[in-house]
Every structure is written in structure tokens, then in C-alpha cells.
N, C-alpha and C positions, 0 to 999 in steps of 0.2 A: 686889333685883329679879332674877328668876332671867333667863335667857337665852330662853325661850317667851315671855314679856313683852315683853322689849327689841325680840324679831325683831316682835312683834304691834301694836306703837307706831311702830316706823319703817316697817313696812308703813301702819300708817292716815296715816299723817304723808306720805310717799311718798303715797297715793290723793288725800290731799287738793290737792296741790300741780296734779295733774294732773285733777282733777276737771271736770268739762265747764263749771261755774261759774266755776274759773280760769285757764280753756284761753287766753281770750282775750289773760290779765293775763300771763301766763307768760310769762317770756326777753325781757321788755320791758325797752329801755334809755330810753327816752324819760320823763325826768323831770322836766324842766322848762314851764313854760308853753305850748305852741303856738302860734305867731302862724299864722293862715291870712290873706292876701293875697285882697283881695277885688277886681279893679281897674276897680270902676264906685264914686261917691257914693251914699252913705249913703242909704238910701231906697228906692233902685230893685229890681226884681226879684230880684238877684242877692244884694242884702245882705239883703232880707228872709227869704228861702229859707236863706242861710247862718246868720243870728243865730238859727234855732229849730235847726236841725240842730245847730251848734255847742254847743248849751246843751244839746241830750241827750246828745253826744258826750262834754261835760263831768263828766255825771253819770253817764255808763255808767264813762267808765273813769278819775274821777277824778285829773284832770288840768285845767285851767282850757285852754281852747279860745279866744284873742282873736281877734276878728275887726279886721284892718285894711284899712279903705278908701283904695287908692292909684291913685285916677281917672288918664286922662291918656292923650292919642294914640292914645284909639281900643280901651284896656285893654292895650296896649303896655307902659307905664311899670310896674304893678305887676306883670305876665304878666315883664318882663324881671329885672325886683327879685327875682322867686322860682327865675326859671332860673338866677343868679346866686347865689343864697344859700348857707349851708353846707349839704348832703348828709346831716343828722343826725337827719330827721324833727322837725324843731322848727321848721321853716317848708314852710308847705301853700300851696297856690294853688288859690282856689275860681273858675271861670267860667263862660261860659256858650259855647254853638256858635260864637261871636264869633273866638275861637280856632283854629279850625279854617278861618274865611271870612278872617282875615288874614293865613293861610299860605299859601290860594291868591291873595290879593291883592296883598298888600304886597309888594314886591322887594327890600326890604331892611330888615329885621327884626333888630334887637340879637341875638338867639337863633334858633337852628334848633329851632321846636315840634315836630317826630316826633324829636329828638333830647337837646336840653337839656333837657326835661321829662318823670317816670313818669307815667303815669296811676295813678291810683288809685282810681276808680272812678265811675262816671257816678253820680249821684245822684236822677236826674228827667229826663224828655223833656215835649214838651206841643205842641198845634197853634202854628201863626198862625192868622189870622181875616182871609178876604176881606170885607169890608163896605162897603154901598154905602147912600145916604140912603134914608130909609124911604118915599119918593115915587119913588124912582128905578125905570123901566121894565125894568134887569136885575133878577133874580130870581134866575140861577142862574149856573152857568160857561159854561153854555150859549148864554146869552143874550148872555152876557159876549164870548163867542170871534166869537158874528154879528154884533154888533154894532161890534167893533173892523175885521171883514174888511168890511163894510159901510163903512167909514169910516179908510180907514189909516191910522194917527199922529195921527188925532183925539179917539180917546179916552185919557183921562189915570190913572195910578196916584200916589198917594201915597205916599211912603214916611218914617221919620224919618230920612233921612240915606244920602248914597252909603257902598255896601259895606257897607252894615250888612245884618242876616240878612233882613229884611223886605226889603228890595230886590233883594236874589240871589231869593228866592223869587219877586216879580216877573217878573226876568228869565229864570227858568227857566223861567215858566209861558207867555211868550212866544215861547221854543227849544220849547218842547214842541205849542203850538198853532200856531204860525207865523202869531202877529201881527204887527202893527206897535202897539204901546200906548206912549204918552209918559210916561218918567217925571217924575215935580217929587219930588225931595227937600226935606225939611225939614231946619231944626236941632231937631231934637226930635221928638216924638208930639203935641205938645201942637196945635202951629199943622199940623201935619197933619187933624186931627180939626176943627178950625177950618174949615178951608177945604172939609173937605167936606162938615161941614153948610153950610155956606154955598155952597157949587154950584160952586166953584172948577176940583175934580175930580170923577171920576165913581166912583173907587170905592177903596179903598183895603189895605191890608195890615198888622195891628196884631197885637201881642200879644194872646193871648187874656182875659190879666188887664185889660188897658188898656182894650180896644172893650165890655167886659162890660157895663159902666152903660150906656151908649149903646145897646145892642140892650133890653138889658133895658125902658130909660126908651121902647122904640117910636122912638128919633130915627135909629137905624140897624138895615138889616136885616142878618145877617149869609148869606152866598150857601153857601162850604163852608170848609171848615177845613183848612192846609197840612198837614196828617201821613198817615200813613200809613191811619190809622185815624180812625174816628168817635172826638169827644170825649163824653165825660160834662157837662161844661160846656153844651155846645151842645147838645142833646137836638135831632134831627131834624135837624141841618144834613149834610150830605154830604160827602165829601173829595172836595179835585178831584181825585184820582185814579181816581173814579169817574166822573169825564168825561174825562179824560187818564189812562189806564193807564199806570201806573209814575211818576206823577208823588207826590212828597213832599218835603216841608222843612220838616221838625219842630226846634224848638229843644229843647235840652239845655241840662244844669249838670251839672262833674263837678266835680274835684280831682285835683290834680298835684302832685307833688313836686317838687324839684330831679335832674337825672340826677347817680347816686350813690349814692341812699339805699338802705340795704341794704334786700332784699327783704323779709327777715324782717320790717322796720316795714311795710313797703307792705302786706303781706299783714294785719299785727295791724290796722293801720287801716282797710281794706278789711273786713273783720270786721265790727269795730266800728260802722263805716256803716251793713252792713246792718241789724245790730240798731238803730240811732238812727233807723233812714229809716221802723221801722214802731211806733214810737209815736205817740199821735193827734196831739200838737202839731203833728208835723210831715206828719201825712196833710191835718192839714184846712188847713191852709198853703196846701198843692199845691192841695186843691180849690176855693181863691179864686181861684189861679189858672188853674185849667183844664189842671196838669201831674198827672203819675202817677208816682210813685215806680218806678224803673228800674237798679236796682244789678245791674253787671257786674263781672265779674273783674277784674283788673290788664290781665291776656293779653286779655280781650276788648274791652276798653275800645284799649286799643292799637292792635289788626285794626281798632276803630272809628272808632278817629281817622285813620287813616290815609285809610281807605274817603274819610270826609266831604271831606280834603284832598282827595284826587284828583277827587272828584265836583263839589266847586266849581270848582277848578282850569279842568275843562272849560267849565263852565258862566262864567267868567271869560274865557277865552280867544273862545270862541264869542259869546259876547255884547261884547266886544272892550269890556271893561270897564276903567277905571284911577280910580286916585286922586293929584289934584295934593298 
């Protein structure tokens, strides 16, 4: 083989290695399995959004993607298992805004979240859902904020649980109209929804995948939608920020690493995300439940967790909020 050959084969050999097809694959040391950290029970929002993502991300980059559910204190127990873990991109933590509301809540936390954990990138955002019985004389936010000043601390909110993202958004909606509204938490969504078809309370605050049957079936109407924006889900409902400017409290689900892991993975993974985040599995996922695929940088995602700590923080302090 003369020398024009050789230079002509290690040149395509060289193009190939760098081709935009193996950009992603390239300088990858991650070769063993993935455990990603899920820290709610098997089922819930969190694990069903992660089990379709994981399975394209397993087939984008050829690598098996586990998902493990490790429930517990609130998402504490696995949130702290992955701050803890070794720094080798071979353990991920998938969650939801949960993360963000128990930095400003909790005072004493196994891990510092803006420190012990990378971001890696948001993966989805999506409303809450005000909803009230399909007979009930509110109709709107409107009707909602007269009705409570008409009556102070007589009208009631539902929520599933103190400190969860559904009851900050509550108690914002309160700091921002300057009600008086009663909360009643639940242990769950379930006996929530319970008691306000049953007339217990007057109107409540749900995920949007959760209250979807219930508006749909005519037993609840829904009034507007916590995010910043109109959903696609709710066709016609309103954001209360449209009655309260500047008011939102949209949930998310991102992914985090342990602090430590070299960039370089955070980045290949982050990649990777985005290309898994837009195949249909996992579009039509989001749209049962009322979220929209939302991937951020490393660096943004960061500026974003930050932002959301300080913003509940306030909203915690102000509403003179604790958990025993």
C-alpha cells in the first residue's frame, strides 16, 4: 500500500470517529450499567416519566439505564443516597421541584442541594390545577379571591400534604392576593379529591395528570392552571397569573448527579437527554400528563435551581411555614 492510501484511510478512519453520528459516543468513560435514583414508589409521576426516558436513553447510547425506586422522608432518603454516591456518572438522580421546596423547608438536610448535587438537566415542566366541584359557585380566581375576602379563614384548600409543591403554591397564591384561605392537608391526593367531591372543602390544588379524569368526567371544574403559561391539557382554562401578575408554580423533573462528576459526562449526558426527550414515547407520556418537554443546560439548569430555592425560601419564611 503506497503512502497516498495510508494518509487516505486514516484520514476517513479519523472523520469517522468524529462524525456528528459519534459526537455524542466519543471520550465516553461510562461503561457500566446506570443506576438512576428515583426517590418516590413505583407508579407515581416521577417513575412513570423516568421509565420511558430511561429506555430511550438506553437505546440512544447503548448502555442499560436502571431505574431504582428509593421512597422515603419526603424524597430525602434516595435525593441523599445519590449525593452520597461515587462521582463516576454511574449513578443519576431523577426528581421532581420536591427538591427544590425541601431546601427551602427542611433545616436540616443529610446534603446541601445547590452543592452536593450537578444538575443535569431539567427534563419537563407542567401546571398544577386549581379545581373546584362542578356545582361550586367559584368559576374563576376571581371569584375565588371575593369570596375568601368576603369570609376570612372560611374558605378551605386541599392539599396532599404539608410542604409538598401543591401547598407552597397555595400559600403563595395567598401572599400574593392577601387572603385569609384554610389549609387541610391530606396524606395523599387520593382522600384529597374525596373530600372535595364530597363538599368537605371548597376547592383544591392537584397535579394536572391527577384532577384530569375528574374534570374531564364533569365532577370537577377546573378554574386556572399554576404555570406560567396556558396548558395544552386544559384548553381554555387561564393561569392565575392572569389574575395575579407574576404569580406561577409550575412543577418540573430534572436529573442530578453526585458533586464530582467530571463535566465532560454531565455534558455527554445532557446531550443525550435532549435527543431521548424528543422521541414520541416520551412526548406522548408528557401529554397524559399535562407537562412539555423542557431541557436546559447544566449552567442553566443550575441559575434554575437556585432561582426556585430562594423563591420558596421567601415564600416559606413569609407564610411562616414549618414541618414537625
Amino acid at each position: 500500500m503506497n503512502i497516498e492510501k495510508r494518509k487516505l484511510i486514516k484520514s476517513l478512519l479519523l472523520g469517522a470517529l468524529v462524525s456528528p453520528l459519534n459526537l455524542v459516543h466519543a471520550e465516553k468513560n461510562i461503561t457500566r450499567p446506570i443506576r438512576v435514583v428515583v426517590p418516590y414508589a413505583a407508579g407515581g409521576g416521577t417513575d412513570v416519566i423516568g421509565r420511558v426516558l430511561l429506555q430511550n436513553l438506553s437505546e440512544l447510547m447503548g448502555i442499560p439505564f436502571i431505574l431504582d425506586n428509593k421512597p422515603g422522608a419526603g424524597t430525602v432518603i434516595g435525593t441523599d443516597f445519590v449525593a452520597k454516591s461515587e462521582p463516576d456518572g454511574h449513578t443519576l438522580l431523577m426528581t421532581s421541584s420536591a427538591i427544590a421546596i425541601n431546601a427551602a423547608l427542611l433545616k436540616s438536610l443529610p446534603y446541601n442541594t445547590l452543592k452536593d448535587l450537578i444538575p443535569v438537566a431539567r427534563i419537563c415542566q407542567g401546571p398544577n390545577v386549581i379545581v373546584v366541584r362542578s356545582d361550586s359557585p367559584i368559576t374563576s380566581v376571581s371569584d375565588l379571591i371575593k369570596a375568601s375576602k368576603e369570609k376570612p379563614g372560611l374558605l378551605s384548600y386541599a392539599s396532599s400534604g404539608n410542604g409538598t409543591a401543591v401547598h407552597l403554591a397555595g400559600e403563595l397564591l395567598k401572599l400574593m392576593s392577601g387572603t385569609q384561605i384554610l389549609h387541610i392537608p391530606y396524606k395523599g391526593a387520593g382522600p384529597a379529591y374525596t373530600d372535595l367531591l364530597g363538599g368537605q372543602v371548597d376547592f383544591l390544588i392537584g397535579t394536572a395528570g391527577g384532577v384530569h379524569k375528574f374534570v374531564q368526567s364533569g365532577r370537577m371544574r377546573a378554574i386556572a392552571v399554576t404555570s406560567a403559561e396556558r396548558s395544552k391539557a386544559y384548553p381554555g382554562v387561564p393561569t392565575v397569573g392572569e389574575t395575579l401578575p407574576g404569580y406561577f408554580a409550575q412543577v418540573w423533573y430534572a436529573v442530578y448527579a453526585p458533586r464530582g462528576t467530571p463535566q465532560e459526562l454531565i455534558s455527554n449526558l445532557n446531550e443525550n437527554i435532549r435527543r431521548a426527550v424528543n422521541l414520541n414515547s416520551y412526548q406522548s407520556t408528557l401529554d397524559s400528563d399535562g407537562l412539555v418537554a423542557s431541557v436546559n443546560t447544566p449552567a442553566e439548569m443550575a441559575t434554575f435551581m437556585r432561582s426556585e430555592v430562594e423563591r420558596w425560601q421567601k415564600v416559606v419564611q413569609q407564610a411562616n411555614i414549618s414541618i414537625d
